[in-house]
N, C-alpha and C positions, 0 to 999 in steps of 0.2 A: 367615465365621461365620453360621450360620443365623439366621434370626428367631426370637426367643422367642415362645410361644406363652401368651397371657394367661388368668391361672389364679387363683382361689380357693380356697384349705386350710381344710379343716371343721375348727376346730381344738378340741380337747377338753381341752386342759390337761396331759393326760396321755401318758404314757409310749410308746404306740402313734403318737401323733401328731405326737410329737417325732421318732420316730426314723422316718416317713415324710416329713415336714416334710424334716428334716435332708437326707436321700437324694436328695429333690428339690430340693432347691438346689446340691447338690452336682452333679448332672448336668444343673445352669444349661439343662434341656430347658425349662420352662416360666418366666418372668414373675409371678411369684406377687407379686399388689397387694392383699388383704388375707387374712385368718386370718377367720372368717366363725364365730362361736359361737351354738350357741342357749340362752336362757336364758328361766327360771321367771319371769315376769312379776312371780307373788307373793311371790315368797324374793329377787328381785337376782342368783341362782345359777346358773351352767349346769346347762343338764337332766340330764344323765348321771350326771358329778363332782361338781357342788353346789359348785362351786369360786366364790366372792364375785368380782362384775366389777372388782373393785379390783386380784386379785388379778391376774386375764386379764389386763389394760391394762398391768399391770407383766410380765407375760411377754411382751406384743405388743411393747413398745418395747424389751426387752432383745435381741427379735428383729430388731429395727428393721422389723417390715411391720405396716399396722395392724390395728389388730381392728375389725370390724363384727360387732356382737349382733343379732339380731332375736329377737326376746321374743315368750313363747308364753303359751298359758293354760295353766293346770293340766291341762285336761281336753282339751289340742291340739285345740278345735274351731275355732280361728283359724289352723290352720297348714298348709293349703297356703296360704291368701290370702297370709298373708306369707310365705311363701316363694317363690312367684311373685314377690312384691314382691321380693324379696332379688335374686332371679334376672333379671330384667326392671332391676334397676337396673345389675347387672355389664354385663349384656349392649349394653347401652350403652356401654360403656366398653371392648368389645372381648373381655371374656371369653369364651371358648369350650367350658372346661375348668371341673371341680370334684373337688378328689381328696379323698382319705377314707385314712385308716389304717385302713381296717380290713383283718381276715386270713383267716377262712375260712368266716361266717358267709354262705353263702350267699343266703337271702332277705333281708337287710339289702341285697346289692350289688343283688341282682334289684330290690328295692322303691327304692333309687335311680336305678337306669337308669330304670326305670320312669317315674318323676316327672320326671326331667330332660330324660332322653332325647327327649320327645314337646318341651319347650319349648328344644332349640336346644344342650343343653348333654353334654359327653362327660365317664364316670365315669372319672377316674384313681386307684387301689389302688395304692401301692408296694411295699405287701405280704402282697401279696393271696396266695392258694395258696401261703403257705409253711407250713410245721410251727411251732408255737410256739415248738421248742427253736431252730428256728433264727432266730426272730425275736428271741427274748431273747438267743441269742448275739450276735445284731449290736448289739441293745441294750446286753450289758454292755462289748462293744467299741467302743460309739461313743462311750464317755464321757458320756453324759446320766445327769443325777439326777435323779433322781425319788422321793418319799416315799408309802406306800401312807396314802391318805385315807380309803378307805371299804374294808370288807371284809363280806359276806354273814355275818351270825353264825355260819349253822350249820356254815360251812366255815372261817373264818379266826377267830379270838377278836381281842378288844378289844386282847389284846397288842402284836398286826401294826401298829398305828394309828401312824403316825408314824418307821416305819422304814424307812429306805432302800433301796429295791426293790435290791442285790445279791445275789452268790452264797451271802453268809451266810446271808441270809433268806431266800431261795428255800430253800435247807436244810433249814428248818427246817418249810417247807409241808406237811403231809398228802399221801400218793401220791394223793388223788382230785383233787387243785387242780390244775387247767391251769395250766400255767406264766406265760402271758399274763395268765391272767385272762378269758378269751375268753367266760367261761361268767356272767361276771358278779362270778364269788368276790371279786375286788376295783378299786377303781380308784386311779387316782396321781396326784400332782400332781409336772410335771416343774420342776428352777428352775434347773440349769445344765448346760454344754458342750453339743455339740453347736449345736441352731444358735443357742444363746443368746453374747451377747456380755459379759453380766456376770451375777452372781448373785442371780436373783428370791427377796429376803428376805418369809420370812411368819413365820407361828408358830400353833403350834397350841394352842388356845386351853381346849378342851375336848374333850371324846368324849361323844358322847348316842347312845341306841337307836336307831333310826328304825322304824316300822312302816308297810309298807305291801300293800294288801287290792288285789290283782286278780279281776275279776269272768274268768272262763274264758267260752271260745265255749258249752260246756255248761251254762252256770251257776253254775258252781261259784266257789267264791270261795276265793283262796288266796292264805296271807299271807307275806309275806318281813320278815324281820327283817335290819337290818343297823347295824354301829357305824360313826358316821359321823365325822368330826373338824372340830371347828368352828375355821373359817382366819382368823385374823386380820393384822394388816398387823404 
């Protein structure tokens, strides 16, 4: 049997990552020694999903591998320094590898290689260049759950908040919503099968707006709205 090759999973809480997670364990190729999240300094929240560290820690151990955060600012003017840091400590430990779920978002993979690449470390995609449709078929064949947490208002309504990313509810999506989600339209929080070994209990607590104001390379300033679901234990 080959040597396993020592690896870190960017792990996001959500649905993409579960069922890239999943894939690589399954094909026992890499050694995967911790789940690796990044999180809002000033909220306690991962940056993407806004999902409570409470809540990560109880998907880490239901996965049985740990979670490491490194905490960012608001305004990510501290985050290469930590993430060097992050990077520089695996690397000690043998890491070689850092995989990602993500699917076809080109400059996302580019802007990884990029950073990692120069300090020692190789991007691993499990599914990477696939079509959405076939990503969510593996998704709804590997048994993972997953509940949609946050959805972009002007594509998904407050309705979607809390329902169980299946065939039902995809159903029910608008023809312009990527099926993944790729575009941002919404994110998940995953809590069982797949590579979980018992059921990550939460409970959603509430639904608020969220508003948030991008300054453009042009100037221009442009807002996104989105309903968000507030996670509790």
């Amino acid at each position: 049997m080959h040597k396993q090759k020592k690896a870190v999973f960017n792990w996001s809480g959500g649905k993409d990552s579960a069922l890239a997670l999943y894939k690589v364990l399954q094909q026992r190729e890499f050694d995967v020694i911790a789940l690796l999240t990044t999180i809002n300094e000033e909220t306690g929240r991962s940056s993407v999903h806004s999902i409570p560290i409470e809540i990560l820690k109880k998907q880490a151990e239901s996965i049985s591998i740990p979670l490491y955060t490194v905490e960012f600012a608001k305004d990510l003017n501290n985050y290469d320094h930590k993430m060097c840091t992050a990077v520089n400590h695996f690397k000690e430990q043998g890491v070689t590898h850092f995989i990602f779920g993500d699917i076809f978002l080109a400059d996302i993979k580019t802007y990884r290689e990029n950073k990692l690449n120069p300090l020692g470390i190789e991007v691993v995609e499990p599914l990477w260049n696939k079509s959405p449709e076939q990503v969510i078929e593996e998704f709804l064949s590997s048994g993972i759950k997953s509940k949609i947490i946050v959805t972009q208002a002007d594509k998904l309504g407050r309705e979607f908040i809390g329902k169980d990313l299946d065939r039902s509810t995809m159903n029910l999506f608008p023809n312009d919503i990527d099926v993944c989600g790729e575009n941002g339209e919404y994110h998940t929080l995953s809590y069982a099968g797949g590579p979980f070994r018992n059921t990550v209990d939460f409970s959603i607590q509430n639904i608020e707006k969220e508003v948030y104001s991008i300054k453009l390379n042009n100037g221009e300033i442009k807002t996104y709205e989105y309903w968000q679901a507030g996670i509790g234990l």
